[in-house]
C-alpha positions in Angstrom: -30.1 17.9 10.0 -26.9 19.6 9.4 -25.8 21.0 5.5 -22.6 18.6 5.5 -24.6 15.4 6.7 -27.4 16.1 4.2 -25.0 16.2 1.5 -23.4 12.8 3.0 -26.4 11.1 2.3 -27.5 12.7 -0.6 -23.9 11.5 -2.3 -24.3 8.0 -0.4 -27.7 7.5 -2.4 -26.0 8.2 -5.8 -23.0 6.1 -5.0 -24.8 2.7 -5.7 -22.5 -0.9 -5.7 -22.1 -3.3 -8.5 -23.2 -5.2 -5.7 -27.0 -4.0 -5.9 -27.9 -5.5 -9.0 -27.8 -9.1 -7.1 -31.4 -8.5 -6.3 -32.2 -7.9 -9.9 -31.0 -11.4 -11.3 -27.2 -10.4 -11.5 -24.8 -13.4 -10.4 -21.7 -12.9 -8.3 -19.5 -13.7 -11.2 -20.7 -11.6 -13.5 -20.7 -8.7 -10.8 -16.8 -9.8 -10.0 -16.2 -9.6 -14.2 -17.5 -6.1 -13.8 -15.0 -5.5 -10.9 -12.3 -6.6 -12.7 -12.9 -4.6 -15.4 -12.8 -0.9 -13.5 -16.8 -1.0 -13.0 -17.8 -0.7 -9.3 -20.9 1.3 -9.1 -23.7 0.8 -11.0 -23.8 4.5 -12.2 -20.8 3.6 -14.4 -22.5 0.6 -15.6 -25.2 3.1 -17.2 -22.5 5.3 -18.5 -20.6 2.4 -20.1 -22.0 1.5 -23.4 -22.6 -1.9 -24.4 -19.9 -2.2 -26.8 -17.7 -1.5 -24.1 -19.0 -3.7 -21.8 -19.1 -6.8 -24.3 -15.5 -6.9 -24.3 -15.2 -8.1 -21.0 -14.0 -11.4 -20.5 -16.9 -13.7 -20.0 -19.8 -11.1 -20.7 -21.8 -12.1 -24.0 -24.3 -9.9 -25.4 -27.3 -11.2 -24.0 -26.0 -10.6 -20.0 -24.9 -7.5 -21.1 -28.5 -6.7 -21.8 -29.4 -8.2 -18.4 -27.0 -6.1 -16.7 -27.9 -2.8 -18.3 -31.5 -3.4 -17.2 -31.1 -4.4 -14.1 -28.6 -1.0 -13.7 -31.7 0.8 -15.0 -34.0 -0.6 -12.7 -31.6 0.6 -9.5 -31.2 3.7 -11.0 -33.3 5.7 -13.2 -32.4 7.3 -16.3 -33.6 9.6 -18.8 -35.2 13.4 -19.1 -35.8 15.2 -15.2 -37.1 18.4 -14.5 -34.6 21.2 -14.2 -35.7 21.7 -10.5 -34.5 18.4 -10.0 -30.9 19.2 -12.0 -30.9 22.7 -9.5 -31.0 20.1 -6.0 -28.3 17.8 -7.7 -26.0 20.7 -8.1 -26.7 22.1 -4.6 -24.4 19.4 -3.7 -21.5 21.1 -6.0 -18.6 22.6 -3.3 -15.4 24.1 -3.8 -12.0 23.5 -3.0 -9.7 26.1 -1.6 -6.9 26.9 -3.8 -4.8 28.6 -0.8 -5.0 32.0 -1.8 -8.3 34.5 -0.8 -7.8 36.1 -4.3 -7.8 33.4 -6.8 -10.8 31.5 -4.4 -12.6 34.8 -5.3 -12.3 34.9 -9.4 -13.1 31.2 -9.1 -16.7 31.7 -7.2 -15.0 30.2 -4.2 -12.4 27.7 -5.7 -12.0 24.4 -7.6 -15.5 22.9 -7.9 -16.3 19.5 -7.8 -18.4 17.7 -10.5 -15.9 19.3 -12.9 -12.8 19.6 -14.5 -10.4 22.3 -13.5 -7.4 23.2 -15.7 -4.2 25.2 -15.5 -1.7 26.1 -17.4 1.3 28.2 -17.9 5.5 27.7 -18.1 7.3 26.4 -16.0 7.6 27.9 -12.4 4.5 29.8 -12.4 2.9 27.4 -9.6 0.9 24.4 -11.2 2.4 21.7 -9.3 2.9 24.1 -6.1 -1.4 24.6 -6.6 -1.6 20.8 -6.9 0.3 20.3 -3.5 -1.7 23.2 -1.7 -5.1 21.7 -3.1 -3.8 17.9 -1.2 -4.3 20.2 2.3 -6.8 22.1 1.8 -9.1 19.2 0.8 -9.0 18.0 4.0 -9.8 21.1 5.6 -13.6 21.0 7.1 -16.1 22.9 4.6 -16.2 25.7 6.5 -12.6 26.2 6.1 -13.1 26.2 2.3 -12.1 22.1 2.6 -13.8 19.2 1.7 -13.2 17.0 4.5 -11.5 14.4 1.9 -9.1 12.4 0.2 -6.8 13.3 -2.6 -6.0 11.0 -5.7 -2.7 12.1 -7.2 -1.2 11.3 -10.3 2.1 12.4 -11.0 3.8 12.1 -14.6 6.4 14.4 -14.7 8.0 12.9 -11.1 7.5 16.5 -9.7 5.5 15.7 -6.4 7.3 16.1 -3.0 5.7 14.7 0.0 8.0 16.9 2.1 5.8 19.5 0.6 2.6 18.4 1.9 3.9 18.5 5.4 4.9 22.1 5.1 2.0 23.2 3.8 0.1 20.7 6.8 1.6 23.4 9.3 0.0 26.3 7.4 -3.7 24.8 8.0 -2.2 23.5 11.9 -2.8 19.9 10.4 -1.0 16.6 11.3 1.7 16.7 8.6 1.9 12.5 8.8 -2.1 12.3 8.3 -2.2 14.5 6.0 -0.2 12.6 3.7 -1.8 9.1 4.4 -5.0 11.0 2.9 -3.0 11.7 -0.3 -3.1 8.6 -2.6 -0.1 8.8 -5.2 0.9 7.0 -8.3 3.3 7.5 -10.8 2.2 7.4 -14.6 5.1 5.9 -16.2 3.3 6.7 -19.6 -0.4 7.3 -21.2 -1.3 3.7 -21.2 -0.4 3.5 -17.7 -1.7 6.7 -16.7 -5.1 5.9 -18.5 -4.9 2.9 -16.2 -4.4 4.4 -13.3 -8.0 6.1 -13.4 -9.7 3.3 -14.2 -7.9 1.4 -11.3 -9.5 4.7 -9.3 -13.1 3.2 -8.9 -12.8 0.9 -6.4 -11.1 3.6 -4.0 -13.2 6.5 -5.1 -16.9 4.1 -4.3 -15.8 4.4 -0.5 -16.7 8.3 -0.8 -13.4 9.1 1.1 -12.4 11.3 -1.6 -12.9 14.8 -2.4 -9.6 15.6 -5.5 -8.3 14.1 -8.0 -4.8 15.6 -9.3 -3.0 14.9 -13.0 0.1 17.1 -12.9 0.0 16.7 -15.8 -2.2 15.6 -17.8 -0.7 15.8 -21.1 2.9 14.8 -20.2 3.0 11.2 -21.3 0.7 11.6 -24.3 3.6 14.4 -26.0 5.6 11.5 -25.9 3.8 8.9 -26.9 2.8 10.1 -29.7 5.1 12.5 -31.1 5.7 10.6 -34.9 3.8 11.6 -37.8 0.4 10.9 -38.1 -0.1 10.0 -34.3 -2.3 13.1 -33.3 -5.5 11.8 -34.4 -4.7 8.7 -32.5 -3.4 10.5 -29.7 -6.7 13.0 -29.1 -8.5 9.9 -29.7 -6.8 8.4 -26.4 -7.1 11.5 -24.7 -10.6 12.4 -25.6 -11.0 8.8 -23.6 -9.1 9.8 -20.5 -10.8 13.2 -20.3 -14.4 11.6 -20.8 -14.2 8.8 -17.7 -12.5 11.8 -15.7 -15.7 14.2 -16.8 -17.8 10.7 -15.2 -16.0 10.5 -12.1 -16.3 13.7 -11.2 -19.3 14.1 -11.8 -20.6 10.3 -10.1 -19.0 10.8 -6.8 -19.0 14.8 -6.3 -15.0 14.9 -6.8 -13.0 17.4 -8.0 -10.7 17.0 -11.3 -7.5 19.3 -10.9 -5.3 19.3 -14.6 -2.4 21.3 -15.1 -1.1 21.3 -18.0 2.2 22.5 -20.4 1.9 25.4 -22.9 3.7 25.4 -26.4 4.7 28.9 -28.3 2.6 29.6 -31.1 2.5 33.3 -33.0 -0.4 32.2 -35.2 -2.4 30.8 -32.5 -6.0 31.3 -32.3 -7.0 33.7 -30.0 -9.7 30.9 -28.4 -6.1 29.2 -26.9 -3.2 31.5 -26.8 -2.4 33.7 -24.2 -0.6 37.4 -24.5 2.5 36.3 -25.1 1.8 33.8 -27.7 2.0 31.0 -25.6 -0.9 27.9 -25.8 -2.3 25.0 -23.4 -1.6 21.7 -25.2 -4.1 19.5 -25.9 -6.4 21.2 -29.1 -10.2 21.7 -28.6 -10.1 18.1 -27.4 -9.1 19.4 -23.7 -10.0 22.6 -24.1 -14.0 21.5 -24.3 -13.5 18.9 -21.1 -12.4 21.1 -18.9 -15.0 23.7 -17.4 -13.1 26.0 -15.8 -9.4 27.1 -17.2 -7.1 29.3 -15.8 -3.9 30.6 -17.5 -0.8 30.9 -15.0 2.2 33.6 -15.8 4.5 35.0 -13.8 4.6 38.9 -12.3 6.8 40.8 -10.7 9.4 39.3 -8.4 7.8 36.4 -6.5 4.6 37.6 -7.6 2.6 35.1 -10.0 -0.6 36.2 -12.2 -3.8 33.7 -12.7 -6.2 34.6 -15.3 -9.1 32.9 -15.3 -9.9 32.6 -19.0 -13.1 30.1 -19.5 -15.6 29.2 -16.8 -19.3 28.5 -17.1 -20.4 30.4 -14.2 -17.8 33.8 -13.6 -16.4 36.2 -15.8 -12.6 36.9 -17.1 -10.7 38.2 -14.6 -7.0 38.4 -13.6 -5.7 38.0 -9.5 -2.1 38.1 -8.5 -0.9 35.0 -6.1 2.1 34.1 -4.1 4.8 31.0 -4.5 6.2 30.4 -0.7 6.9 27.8 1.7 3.5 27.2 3.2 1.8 27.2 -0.8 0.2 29.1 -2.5 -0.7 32.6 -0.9 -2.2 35.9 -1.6 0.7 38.9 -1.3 -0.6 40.5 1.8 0.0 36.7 3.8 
């Protein structure tokens, strides 16, 4: 059996349907309640507390209870051995970001079953990344691709289709497919954008998809909250946003892609701020969701610098990238 049609079935077997618990005492309309509500799979069933799930429409306490046993009956959960953990992250795969370089510092690229963040000013490449990442995703694994779909949300009305089809003829891929595999919204605020991914469930339970992009992710929420005494409320919202994209990830083997807007700070602590000052927004609140975080600046001439600043599995280290026409490229391209 081949490596990519193991890990087909080994993600088909953790992808489980609302639809299951029917033959553990769980009516149709109750299921369909569930749908309606953003739950398709019954592995967010088990990571959707009860609270939660009693202020559906129609669901009372006691089915509640019926449903979250009959999720733990199709599923298992509780304490497994580490060598069990070790197999469940053998199915963890990277994305490529387009250049050799910054797939390097990155252990290969943007991982799935995580959260990838970057962040910089303006022109240093995070939404030109974003629209390199919709190609490669569909390359085949070997190609550093994940055979996939792409989720996008835009919020700052920065993506340009005309962009994917460029970078399509990089890779010798069918500009017009490419860009049916790229599924787009745009978040016309954080309520909506919040929305959005919820709404995701139902396409992301097919197992099409491979990326999901928020350029950028904390956009909407600068303005929605910008009076005084909004933060707490607003890194109460976002803490929610950041937790179902940490779930969705990590349920259906997907990568999360953030970039995200810096703000000057002299003071800053030196946890956050880069060289020059500067600081991703978003507090410790985004800075402890997202695994992986990579600080964008820009070089010399068309040159741009990535510094890969927090990652769980490699080490501090700097690369320097290209801006052109077919993406994101290493200098020597």
């Amino acid at each position: 059996m081949s490596t990519t049609t193991e890990l087909a079935e080994t993600e088909s077997r953790n992808i489980v349907s609302v639809e299951e618990l029917q033959n553990y005492g769980i009516n149709v309309s109750d299921i369909q309640k569930l749908k309606s509500a953003g739950i398709f799979t019954v592995n967010t069933v088990l990571s959707t507390t009860r609270r939660h799930l009693c202020k559906i429409k129609g669901l009372s306490e006691v089915k509640v209870e019926k449903i979250k046993e009959a999720a733990n009956k199709v599923i298992e959960v509780g304490f497994i051995s580490a060598t069990v953990q070790l197999d469940i992250r053998k199915n963890v795969f990277s994305l490529s970001t387009g250049s050799k370089q910054l797939d390097s510092i990155l252990g290969g690229g943007i991982m799935t079953m995580s959260i990838t963040e970057v962040f910089g000013e303006f022109r240093c490449g995070k939404t030109q990344l974003s629209h390199t990442l919709c190609v490669t995703t569909q390359l085949p694994k070997e190609m550093g691709g994940g055979e996939g779909k792409v989720a996008y949300i835009d919020t700052e009305g920065t993506f340009r289709p005309e962009r994917i089809k460029q970078i399509a003829e990089r890779y010798d891929l069918d500009p017009d497919t490419c860009l049916e595999n790229v599924t787009y919204a745009r978040a016309l605020n954080s309520e909506h954008q919040m929305e959005l991914i919820e709404a995701l469930g139902s396409e992301l339970s097919s197992g099409d998809y491979r990326l999901i992009i928020v350029d950028s992710i904390m956009a909407n929420f600068r303005v929605d909250y910008c009076g005084r005494g909004e933060l707490n409320e607003r890194q109460q919202k976002l803490n929610q946003h950041l937790f179902k994209l940490n779930r969705l990830a990590e349920e259906f083997n997907i990568a999360v892609f953030l970039t995200n807007q810096v703000q000057s700070d002299p003071g800053a602590s030196a946890l956050f701020a880069s060289a020059d000052g500067r600081k991703p927004v978003g507090g410790h609140v985004l800075a402890h969701a997202s695994a992986t975080r990579i600080l964008l600046r820009k070089g010399r001439g068309e040159e741009r610098v990535a510094k890969l600043q927090d990652s769980p599995d490699m080490p501090e280290k700097e690369c320097v990238y290209i801006i052109g026409e077919n993406g994101i490229t290493d200098s020597s391209d």
